[in-house]
C-alpha positions, 0 to 999 in steps of 0.5 A: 500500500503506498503513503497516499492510500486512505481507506474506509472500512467496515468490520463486523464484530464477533457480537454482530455489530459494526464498527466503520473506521479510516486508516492509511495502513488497513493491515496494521489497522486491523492487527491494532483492533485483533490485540485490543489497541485498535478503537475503543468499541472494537475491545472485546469484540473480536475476531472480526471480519472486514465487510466492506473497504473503499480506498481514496487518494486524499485523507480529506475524501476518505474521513468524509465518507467514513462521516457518510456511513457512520450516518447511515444506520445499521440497515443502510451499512448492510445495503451499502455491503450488498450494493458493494458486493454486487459491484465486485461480483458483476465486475469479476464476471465482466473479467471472465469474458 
């Protein structure tokens, strides 16, 4: 990953909750959040599973969006993990032709 990646992500906690978060390194994030040094909520929450990941180029852009989504309730973050699945997948089936 380089400097100027900035990512957005959603985890799904052990409890079924989910936690959005931003980092410009997501693997040592998430080793931060499975030791318990990651963000308050995730403490004891683990293991979790990354749902959702967006990847912006400037900081600015990617804390607005983690903003957008910490909005949105729980019902709202699941489509938004759909809609984003569905655009993977329609993409992975376009590349097999």
């Amino acid at each position: 990953m380089t400097e100027e990646e900035h990512t957005v992500y959603i985890l799904k906690c052990n409890d079924n909750t989910l936690y959005t978060g931003y980092t410009n390194d997501l693997e040592h994030r998430l080793k931060m959040h499975e030791s318990g040094k990651g963000a308050k909520y995730t403490r004891g929450r683990g293991p979790f599973q990354v749902m959702f990941v967006e990847r912006y180029p400037t900081k600015e852009a990617a804390m607005k969006r983690e903003y957008e989504i910490k909005q949105l309730t729980r019902k709202g973050k699941f489509q938004l993990i759909r809609d984003k699945l569905k655009e993977v997948m329609h993409y992975a089936d376009s590349k097999e032709l």
